[in-house]
mmCIF file of the N, C-alpha and C atoms, coordinates in Angstrom:
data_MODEL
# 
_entry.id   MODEL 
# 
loop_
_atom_site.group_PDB 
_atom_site.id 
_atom_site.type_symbol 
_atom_site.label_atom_id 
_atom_site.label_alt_id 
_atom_site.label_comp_id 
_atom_site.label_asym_id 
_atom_site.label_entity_id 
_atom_site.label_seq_id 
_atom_site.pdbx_PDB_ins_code 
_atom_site.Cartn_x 
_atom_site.Cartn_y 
_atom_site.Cartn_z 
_atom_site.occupancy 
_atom_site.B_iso_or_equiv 
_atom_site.pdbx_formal_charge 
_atom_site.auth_seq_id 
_atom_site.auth_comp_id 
_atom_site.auth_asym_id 
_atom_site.auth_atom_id 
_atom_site.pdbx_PDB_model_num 
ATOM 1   N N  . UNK A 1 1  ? 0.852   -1.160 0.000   1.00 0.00 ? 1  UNK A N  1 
ATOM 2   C CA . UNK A 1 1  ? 0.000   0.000  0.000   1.00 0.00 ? 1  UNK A CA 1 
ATOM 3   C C  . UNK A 1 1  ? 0.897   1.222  0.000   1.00 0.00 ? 1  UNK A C  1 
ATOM 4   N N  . UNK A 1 2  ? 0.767   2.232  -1.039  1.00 0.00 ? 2  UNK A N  1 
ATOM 5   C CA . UNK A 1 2  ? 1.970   3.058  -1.245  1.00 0.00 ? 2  UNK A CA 1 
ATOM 6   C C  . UNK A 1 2  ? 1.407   4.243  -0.463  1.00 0.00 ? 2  UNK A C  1 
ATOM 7   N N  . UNK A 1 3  ? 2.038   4.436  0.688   1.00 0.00 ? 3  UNK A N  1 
ATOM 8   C CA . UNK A 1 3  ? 1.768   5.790  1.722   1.00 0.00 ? 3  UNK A CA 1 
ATOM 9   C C  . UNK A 1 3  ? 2.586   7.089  0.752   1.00 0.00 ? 3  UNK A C  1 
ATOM 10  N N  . UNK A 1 4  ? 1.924   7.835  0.487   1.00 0.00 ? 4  UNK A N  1 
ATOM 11  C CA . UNK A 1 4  ? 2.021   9.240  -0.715  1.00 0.00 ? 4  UNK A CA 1 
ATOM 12  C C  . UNK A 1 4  ? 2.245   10.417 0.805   1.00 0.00 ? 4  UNK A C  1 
ATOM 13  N N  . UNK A 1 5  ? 1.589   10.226 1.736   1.00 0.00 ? 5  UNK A N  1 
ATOM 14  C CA . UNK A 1 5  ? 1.942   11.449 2.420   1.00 0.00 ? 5  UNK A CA 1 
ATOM 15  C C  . UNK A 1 5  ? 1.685   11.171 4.038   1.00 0.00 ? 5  UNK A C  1 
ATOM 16  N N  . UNK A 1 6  ? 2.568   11.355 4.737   1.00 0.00 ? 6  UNK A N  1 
ATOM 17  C CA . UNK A 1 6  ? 2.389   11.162 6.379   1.00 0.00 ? 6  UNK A CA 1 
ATOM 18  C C  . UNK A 1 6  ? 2.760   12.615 6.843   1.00 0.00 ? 6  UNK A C  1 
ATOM 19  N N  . UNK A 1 7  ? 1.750   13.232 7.963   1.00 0.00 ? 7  UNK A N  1 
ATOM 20  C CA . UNK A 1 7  ? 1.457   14.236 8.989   1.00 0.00 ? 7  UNK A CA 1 
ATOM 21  C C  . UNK A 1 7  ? 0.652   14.112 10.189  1.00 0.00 ? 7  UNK A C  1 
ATOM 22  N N  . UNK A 1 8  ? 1.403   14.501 11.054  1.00 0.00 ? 8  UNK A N  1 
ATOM 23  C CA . UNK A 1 8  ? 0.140   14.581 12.455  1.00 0.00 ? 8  UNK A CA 1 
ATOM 24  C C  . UNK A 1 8  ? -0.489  13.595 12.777  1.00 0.00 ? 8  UNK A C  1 
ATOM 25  N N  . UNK A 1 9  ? 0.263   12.152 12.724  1.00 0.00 ? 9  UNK A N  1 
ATOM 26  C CA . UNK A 1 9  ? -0.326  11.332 12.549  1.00 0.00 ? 9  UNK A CA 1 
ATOM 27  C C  . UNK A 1 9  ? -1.213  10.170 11.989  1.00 0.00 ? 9  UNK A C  1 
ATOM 28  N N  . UNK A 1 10 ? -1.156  10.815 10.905  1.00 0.00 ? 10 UNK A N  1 
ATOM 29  C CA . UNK A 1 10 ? -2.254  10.638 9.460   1.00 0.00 ? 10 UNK A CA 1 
ATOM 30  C C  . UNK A 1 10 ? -1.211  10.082 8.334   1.00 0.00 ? 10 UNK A C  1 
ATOM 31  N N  . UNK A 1 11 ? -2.010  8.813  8.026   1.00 0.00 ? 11 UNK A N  1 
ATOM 32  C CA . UNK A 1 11 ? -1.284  8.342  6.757   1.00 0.00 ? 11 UNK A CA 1 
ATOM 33  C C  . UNK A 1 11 ? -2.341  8.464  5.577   1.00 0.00 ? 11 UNK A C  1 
ATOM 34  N N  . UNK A 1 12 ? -1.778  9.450  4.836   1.00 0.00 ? 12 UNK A N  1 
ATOM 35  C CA . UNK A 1 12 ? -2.278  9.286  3.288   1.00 0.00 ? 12 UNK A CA 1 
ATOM 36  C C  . UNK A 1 12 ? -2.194  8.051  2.337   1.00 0.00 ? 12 UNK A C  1 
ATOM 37  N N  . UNK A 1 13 ? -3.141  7.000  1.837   1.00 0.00 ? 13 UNK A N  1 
ATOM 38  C CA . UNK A 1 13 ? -2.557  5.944  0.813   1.00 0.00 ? 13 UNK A CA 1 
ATOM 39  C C  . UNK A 1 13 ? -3.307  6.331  -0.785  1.00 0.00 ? 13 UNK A C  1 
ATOM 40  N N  . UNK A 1 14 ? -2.887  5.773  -1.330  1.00 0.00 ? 14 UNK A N  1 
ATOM 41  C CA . UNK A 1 14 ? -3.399  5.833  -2.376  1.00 0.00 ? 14 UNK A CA 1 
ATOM 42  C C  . UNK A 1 14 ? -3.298  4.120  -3.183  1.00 0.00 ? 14 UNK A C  1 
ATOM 43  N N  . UNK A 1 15 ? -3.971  3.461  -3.089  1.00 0.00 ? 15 UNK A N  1 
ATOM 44  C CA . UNK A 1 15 ? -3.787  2.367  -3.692  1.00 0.00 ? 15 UNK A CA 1 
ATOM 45  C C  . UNK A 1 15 ? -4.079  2.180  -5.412  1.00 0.00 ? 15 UNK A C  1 
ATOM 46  N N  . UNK A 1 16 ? -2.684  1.118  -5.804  1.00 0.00 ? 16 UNK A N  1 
ATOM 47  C CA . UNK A 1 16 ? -2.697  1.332  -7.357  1.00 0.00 ? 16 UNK A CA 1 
ATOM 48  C C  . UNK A 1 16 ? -3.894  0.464  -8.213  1.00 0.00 ? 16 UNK A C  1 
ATOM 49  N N  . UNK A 1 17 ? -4.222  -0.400 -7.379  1.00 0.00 ? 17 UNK A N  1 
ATOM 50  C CA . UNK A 1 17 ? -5.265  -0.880 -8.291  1.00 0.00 ? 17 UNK A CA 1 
ATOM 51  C C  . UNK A 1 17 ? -6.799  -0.101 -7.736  1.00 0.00 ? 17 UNK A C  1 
ATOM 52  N N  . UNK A 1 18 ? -6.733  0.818  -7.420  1.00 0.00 ? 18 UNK A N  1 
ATOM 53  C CA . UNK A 1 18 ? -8.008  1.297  -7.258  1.00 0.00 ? 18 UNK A CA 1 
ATOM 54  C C  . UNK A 1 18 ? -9.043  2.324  -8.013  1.00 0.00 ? 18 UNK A C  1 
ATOM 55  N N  . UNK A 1 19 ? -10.035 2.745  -8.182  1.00 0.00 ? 19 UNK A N  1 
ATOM 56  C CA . UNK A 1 19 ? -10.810 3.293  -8.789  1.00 0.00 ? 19 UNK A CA 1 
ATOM 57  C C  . UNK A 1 19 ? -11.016 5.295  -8.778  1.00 0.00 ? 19 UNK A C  1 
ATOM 58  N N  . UNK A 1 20 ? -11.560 5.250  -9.718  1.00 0.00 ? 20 UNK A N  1 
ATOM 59  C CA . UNK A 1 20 ? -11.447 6.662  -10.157 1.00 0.00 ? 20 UNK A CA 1 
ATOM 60  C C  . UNK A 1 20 ? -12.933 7.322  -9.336  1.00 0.00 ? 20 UNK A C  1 
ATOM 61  N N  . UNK A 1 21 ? -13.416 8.749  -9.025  1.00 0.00 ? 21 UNK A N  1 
ATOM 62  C CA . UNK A 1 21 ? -12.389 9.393  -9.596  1.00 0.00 ? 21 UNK A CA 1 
ATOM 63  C C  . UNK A 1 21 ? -10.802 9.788  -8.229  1.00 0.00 ? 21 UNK A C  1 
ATOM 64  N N  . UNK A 1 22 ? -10.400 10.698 -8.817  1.00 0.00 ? 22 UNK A N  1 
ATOM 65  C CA . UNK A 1 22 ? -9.269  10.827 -7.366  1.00 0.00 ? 22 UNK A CA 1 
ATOM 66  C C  . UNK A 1 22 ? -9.503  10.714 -6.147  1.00 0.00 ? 22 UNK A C  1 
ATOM 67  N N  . UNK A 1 23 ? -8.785  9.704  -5.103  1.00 0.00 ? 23 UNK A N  1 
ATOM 68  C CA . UNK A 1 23 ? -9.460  10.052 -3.910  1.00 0.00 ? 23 UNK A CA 1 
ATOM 69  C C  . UNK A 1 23 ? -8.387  8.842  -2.908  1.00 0.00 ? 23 UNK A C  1 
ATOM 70  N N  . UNK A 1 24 ? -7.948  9.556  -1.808  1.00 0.00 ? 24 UNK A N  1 
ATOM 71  C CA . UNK A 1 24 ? -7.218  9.106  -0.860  1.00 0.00 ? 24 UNK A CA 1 
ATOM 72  C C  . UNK A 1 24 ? -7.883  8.498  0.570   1.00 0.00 ? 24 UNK A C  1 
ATOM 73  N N  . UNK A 1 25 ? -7.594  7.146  0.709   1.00 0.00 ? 25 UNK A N  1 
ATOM 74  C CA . UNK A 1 25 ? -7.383  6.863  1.868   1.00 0.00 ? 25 UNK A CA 1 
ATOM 75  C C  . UNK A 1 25 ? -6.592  7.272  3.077   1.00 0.00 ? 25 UNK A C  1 
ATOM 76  N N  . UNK A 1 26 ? -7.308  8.154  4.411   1.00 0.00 ? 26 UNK A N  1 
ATOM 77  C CA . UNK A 1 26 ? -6.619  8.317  5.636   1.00 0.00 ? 26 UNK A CA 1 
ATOM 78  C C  . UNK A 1 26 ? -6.823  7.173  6.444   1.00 0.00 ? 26 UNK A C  1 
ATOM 79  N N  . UNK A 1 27 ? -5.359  6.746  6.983   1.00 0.00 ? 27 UNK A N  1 
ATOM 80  C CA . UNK A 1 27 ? -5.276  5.986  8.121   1.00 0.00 ? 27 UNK A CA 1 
ATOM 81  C C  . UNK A 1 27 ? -4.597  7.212  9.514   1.00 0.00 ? 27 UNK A C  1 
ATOM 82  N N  . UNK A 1 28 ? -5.714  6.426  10.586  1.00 0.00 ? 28 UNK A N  1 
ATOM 83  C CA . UNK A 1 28 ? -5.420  6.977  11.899  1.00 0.00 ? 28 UNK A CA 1 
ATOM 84  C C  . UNK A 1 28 ? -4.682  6.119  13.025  1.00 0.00 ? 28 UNK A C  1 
ATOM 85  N N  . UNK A 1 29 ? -4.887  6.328  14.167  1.00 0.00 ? 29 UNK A N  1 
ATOM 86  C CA . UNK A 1 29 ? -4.406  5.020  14.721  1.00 0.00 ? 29 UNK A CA 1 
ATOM 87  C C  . UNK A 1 29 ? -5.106  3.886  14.847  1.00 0.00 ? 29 UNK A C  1 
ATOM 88  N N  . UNK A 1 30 ? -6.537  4.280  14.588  1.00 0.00 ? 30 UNK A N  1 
ATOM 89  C CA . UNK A 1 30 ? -7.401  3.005  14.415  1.00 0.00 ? 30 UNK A CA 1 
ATOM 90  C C  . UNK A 1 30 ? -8.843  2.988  13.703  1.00 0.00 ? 30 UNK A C  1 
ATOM 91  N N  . UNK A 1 31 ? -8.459  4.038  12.943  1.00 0.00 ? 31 UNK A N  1 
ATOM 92  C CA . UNK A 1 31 ? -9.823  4.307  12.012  1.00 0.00 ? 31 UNK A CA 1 
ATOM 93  C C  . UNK A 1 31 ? -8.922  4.716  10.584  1.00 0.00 ? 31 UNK A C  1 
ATOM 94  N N  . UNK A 1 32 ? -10.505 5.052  9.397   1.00 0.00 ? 32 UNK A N  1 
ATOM 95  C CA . UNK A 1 32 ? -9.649  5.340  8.638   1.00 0.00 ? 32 UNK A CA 1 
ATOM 96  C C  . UNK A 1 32 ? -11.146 6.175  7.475   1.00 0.00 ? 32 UNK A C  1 
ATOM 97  N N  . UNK A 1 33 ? -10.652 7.001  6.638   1.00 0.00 ? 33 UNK A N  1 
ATOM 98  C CA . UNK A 1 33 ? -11.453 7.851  6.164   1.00 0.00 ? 33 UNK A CA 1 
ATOM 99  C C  . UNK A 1 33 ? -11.408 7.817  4.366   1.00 0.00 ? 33 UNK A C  1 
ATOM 100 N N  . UNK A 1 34 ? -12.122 7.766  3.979   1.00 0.00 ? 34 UNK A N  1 
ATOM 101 C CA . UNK A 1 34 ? -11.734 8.260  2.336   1.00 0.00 ? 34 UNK A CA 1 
ATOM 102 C C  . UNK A 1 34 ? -12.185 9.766  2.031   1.00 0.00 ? 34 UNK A C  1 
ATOM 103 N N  . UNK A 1 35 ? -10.963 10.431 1.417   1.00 0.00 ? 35 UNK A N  1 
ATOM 104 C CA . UNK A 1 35 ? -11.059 11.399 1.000   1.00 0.00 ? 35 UNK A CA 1 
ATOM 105 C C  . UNK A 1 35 ? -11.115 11.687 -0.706  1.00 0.00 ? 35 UNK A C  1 
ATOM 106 N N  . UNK A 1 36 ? -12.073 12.407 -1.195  1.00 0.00 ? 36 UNK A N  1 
ATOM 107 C CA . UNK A 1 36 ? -11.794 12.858 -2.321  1.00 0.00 ? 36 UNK A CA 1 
ATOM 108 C C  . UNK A 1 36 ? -11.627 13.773 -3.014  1.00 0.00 ? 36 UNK A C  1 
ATOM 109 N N  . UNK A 1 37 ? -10.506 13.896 -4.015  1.00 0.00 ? 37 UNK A N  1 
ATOM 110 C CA . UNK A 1 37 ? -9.288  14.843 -4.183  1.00 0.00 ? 37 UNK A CA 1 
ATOM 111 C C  . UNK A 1 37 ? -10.055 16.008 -4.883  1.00 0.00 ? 37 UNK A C  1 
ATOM 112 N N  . UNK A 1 38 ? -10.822 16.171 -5.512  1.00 0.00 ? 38 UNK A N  1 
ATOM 113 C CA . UNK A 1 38 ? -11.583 17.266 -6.916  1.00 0.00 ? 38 UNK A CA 1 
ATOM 114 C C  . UNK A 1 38 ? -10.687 17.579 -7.597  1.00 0.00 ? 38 UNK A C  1 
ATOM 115 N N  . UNK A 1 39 ? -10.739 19.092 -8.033  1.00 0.00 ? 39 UNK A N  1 
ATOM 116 C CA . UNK A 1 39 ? -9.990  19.195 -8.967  1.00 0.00 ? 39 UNK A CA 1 
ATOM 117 C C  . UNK A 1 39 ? -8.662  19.595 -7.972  1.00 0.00 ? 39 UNK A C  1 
ATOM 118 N N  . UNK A 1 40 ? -7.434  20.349 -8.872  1.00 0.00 ? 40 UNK A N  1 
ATOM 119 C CA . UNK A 1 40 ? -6.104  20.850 -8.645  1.00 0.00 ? 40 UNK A CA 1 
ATOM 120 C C  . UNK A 1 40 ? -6.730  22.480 -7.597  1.00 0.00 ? 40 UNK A C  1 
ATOM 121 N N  . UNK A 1 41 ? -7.585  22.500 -7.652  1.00 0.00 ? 41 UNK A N  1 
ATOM 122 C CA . UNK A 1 41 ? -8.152  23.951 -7.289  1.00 0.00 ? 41 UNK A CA 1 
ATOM 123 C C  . UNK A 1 41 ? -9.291  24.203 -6.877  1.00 0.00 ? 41 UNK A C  1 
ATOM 124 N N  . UNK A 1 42 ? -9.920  22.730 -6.485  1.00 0.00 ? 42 UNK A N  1 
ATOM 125 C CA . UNK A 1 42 ? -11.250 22.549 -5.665  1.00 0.00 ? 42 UNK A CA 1 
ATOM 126 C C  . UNK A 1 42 ? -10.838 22.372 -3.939  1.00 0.00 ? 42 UNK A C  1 
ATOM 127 N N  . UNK A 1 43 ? -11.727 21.772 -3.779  1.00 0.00 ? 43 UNK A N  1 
ATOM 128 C CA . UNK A 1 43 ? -11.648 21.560 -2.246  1.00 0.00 ? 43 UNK A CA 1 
ATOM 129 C C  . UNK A 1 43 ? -11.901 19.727 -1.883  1.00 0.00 ? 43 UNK A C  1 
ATOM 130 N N  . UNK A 1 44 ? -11.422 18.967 -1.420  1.00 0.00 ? 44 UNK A N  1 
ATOM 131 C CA . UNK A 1 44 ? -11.288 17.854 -0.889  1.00 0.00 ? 44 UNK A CA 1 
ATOM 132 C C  . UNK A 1 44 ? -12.740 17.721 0.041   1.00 0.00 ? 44 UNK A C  1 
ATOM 133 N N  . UNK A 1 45 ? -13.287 16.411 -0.256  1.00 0.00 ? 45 UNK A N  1 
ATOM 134 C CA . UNK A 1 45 ? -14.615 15.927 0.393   1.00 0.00 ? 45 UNK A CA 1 
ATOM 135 C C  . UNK A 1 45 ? -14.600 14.938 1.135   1.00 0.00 ? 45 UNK A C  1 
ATOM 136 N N  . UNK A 1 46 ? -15.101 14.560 2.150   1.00 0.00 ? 46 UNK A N  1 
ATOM 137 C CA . UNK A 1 46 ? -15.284 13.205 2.928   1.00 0.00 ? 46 UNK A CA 1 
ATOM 138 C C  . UNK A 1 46 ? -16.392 12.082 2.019   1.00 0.00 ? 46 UNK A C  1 
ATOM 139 N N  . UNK A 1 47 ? -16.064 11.092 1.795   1.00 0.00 ? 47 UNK A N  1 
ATOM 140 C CA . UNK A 1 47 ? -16.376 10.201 1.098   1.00 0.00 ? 47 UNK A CA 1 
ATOM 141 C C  . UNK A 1 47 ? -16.790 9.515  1.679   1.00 0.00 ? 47 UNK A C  1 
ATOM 142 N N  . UNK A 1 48 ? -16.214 8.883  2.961   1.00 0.00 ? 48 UNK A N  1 
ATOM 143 C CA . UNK A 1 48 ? -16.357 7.477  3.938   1.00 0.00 ? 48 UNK A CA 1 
ATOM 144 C C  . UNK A 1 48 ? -15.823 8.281  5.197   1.00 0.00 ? 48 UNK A C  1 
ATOM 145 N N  . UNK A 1 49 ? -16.596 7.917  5.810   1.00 0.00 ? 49 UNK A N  1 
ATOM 146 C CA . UNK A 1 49 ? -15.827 7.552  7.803   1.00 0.00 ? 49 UNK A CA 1 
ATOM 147 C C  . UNK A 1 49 ? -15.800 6.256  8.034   1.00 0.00 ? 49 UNK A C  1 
ATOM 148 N N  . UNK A 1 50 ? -14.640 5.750  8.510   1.00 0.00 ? 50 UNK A N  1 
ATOM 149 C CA . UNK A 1 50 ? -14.884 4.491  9.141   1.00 0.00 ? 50 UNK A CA 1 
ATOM 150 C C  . UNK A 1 50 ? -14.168 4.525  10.571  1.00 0.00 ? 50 UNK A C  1 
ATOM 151 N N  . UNK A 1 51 ? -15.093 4.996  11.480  1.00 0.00 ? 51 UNK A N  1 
ATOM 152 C CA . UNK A 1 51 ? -14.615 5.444  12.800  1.00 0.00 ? 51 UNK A CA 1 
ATOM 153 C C  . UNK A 1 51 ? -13.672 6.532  13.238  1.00 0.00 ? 51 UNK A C  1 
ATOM 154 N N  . UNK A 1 52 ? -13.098 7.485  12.569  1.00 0.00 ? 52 UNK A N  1 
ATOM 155 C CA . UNK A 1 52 ? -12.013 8.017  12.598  1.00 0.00 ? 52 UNK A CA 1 
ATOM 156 C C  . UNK A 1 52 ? -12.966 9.272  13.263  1.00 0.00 ? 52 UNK A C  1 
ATOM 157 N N  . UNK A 1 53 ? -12.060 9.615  14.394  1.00 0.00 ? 53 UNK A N  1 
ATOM 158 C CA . UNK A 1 53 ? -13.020 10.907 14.967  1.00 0.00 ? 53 UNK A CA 1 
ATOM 159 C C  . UNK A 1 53 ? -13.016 12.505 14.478  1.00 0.00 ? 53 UNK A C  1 
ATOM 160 N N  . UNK A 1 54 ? -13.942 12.849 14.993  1.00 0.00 ? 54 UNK A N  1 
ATOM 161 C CA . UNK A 1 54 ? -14.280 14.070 13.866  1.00 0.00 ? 54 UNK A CA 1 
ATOM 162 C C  . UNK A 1 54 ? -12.969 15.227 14.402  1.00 0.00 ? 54 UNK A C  1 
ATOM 163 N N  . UNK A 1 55 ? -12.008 14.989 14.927  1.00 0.00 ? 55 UNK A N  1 
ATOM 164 C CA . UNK A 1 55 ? -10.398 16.027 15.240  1.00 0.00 ? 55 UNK A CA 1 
ATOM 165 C C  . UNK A 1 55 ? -10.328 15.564 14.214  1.00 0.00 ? 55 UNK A C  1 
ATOM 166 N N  . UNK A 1 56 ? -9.955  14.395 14.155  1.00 0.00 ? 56 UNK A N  1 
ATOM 167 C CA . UNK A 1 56 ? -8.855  13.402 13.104  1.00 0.00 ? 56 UNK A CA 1 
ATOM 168 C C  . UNK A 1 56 ? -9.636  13.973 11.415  1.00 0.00 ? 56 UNK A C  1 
ATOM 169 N N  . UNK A 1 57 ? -10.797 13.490 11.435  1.00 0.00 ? 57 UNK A N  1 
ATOM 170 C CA . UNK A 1 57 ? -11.262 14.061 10.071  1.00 0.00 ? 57 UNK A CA 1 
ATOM 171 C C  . UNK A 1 57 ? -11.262 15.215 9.858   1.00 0.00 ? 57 UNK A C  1 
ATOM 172 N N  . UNK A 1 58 ? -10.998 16.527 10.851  1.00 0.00 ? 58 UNK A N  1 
ATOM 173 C CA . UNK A 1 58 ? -11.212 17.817 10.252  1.00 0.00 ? 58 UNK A CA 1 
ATOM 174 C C  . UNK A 1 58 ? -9.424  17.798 9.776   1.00 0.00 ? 58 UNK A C  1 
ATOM 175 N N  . UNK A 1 59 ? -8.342  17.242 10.641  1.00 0.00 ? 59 UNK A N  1 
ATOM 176 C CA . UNK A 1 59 ? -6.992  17.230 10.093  1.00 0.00 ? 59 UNK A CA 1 
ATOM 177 C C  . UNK A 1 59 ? -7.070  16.871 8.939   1.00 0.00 ? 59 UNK A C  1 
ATOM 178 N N  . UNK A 1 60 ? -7.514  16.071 8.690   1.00 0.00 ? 60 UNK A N  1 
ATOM 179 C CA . UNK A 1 60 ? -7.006  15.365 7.105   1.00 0.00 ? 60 UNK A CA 1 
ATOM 180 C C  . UNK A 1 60 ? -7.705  15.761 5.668   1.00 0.00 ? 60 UNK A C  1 
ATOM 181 N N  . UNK A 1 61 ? -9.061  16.676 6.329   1.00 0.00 ? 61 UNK A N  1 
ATOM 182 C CA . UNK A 1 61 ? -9.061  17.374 5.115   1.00 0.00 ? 61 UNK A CA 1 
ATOM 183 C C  . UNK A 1 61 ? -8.193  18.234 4.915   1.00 0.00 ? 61 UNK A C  1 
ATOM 184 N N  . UNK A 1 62 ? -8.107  18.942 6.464   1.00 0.00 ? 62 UNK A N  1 
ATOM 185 C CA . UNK A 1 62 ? -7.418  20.474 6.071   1.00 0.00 ? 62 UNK A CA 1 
ATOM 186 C C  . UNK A 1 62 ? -5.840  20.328 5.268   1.00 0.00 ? 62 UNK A C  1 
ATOM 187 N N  . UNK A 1 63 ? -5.594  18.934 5.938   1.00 0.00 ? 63 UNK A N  1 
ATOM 188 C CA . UNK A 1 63 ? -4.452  18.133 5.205   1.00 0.00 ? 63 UNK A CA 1 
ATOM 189 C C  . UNK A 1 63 ? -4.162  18.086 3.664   1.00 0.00 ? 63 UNK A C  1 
ATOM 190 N N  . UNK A 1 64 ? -5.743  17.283 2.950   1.00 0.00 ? 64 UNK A N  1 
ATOM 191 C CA . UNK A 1 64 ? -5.670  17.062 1.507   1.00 0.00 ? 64 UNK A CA 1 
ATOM 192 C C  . UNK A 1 64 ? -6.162  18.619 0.958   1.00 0.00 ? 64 UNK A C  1 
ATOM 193 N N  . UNK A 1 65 ? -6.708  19.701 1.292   1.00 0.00 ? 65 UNK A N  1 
ATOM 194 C CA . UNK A 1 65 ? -6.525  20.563 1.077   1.00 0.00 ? 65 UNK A CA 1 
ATOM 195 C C  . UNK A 1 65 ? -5.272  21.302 0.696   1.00 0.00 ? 65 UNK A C  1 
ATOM 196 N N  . UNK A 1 66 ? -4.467  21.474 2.029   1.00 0.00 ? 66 UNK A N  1 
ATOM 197 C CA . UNK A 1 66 ? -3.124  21.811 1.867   1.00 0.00 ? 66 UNK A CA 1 
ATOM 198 C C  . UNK A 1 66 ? -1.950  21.495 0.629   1.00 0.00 ? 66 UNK A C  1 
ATOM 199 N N  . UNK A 1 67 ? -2.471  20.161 0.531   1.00 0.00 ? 67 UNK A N  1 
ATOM 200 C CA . UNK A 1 67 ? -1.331  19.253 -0.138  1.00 0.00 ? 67 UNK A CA 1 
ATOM 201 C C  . UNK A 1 67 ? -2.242  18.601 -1.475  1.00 0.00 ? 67 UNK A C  1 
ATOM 202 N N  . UNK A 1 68 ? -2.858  19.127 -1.872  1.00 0.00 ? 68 UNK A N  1 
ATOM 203 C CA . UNK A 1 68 ? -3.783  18.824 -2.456  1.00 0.00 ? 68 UNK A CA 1 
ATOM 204 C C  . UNK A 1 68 ? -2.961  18.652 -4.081  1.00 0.00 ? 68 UNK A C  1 
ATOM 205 N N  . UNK A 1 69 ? -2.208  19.459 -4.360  1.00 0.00 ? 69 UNK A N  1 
ATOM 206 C CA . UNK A 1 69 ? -1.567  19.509 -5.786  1.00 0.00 ? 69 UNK A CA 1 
ATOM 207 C C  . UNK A 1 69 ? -0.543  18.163 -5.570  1.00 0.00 ? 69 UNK A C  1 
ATOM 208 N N  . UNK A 1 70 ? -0.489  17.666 -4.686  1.00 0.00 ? 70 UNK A N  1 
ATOM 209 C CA . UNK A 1 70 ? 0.851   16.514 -4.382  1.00 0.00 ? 70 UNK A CA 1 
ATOM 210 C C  . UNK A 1 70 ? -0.049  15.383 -4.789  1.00 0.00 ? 70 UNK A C  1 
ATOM 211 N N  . UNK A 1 71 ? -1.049  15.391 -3.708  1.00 0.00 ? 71 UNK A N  1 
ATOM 212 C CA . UNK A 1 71 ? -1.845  13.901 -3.912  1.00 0.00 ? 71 UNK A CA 1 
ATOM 213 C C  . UNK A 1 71 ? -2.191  13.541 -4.961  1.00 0.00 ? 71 UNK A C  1 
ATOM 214 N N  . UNK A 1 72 ? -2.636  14.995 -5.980  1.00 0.00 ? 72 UNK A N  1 
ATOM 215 C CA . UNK A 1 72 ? -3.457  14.638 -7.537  1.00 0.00 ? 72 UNK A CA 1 
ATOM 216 C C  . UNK A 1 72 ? -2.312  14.262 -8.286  1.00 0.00 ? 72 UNK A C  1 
ATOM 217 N N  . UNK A 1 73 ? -0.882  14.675 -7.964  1.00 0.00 ? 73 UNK A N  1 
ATOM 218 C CA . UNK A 1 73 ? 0.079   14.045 -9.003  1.00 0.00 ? 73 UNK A CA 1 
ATOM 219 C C  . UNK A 1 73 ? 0.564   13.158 -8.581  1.00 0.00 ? 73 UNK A C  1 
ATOM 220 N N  . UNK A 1 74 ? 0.271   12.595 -7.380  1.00 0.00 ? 74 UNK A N  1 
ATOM 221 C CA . UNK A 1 74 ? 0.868   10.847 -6.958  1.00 0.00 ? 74 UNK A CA 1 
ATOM 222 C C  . UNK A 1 74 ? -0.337  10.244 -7.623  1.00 0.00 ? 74 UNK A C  1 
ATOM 223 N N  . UNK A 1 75 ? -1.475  10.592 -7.796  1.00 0.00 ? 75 UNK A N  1 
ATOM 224 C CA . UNK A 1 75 ? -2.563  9.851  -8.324  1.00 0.00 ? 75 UNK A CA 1 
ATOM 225 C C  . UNK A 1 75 ? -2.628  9.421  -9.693  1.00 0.00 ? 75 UNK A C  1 
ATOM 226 N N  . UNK A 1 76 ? -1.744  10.613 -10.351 1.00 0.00 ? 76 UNK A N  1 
ATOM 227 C CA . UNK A 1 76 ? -1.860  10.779 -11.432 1.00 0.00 ? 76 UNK A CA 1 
ATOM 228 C C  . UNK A 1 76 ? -0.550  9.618  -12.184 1.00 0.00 ? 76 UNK A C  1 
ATOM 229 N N  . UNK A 1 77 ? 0.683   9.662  -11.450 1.00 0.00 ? 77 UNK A N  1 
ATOM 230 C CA . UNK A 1 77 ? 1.645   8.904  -11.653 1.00 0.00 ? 77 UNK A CA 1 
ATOM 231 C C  . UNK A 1 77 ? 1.064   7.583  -11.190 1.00 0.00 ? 77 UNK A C  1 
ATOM 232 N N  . UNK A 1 78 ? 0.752   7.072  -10.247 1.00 0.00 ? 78 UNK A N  1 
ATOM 233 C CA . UNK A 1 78 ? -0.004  5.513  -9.794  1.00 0.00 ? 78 UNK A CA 1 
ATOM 234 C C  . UNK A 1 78 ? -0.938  5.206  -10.785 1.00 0.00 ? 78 UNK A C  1 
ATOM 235 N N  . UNK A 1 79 ? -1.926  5.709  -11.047 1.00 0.00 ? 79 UNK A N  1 
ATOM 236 C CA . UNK A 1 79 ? -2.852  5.334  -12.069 1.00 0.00 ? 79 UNK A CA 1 
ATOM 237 C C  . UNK A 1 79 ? -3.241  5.899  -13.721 1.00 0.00 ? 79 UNK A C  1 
ATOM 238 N N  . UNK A 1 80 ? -1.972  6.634  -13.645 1.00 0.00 ? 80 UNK A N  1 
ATOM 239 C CA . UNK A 1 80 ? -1.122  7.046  -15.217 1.00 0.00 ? 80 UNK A CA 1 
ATOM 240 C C  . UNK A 1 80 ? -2.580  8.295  -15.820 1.00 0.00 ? 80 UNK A C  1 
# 
């Protein structure tokens, strides 16, 4: 599972056999969230919670926000 970005605890994945459109898996210490990417100049959405508490989910948007031009070009290189 190729970890694209770690902060604050938060692991970003992006898995290569997975489906469109852009959108990152957060792992926490024991939950985990899907995020999805929009455009280069949109804003990042919650997709899935799977237990991850709502601190942890407001980090990891503000996260794929932040870093948002990184994730769409690891996405873009993983799934060409």
């Amino acid at each position: 599972m190729p970890t694209v970005l770690r902060i604050d605890g938060l692991r970003f994945v992006i898995w290569p056999n997975d489906h469109a459109p852009p959108h990152v898996h957060v792992w926490s210490a024991d939950a985990e969230a899907t995020i999805a990417l929009g455009a280069a100049g949109g804003y990042p959405r919650l997709r899935e919670n799977r237990r991850m508490r709502r601190v942890d989910l407001v980090r990891a948007l503000e996260a794929a926000y932040e870093h948002r031009v990184l994730l769409l070009r690891r996405w873009r290189e993983i799934h060409g």
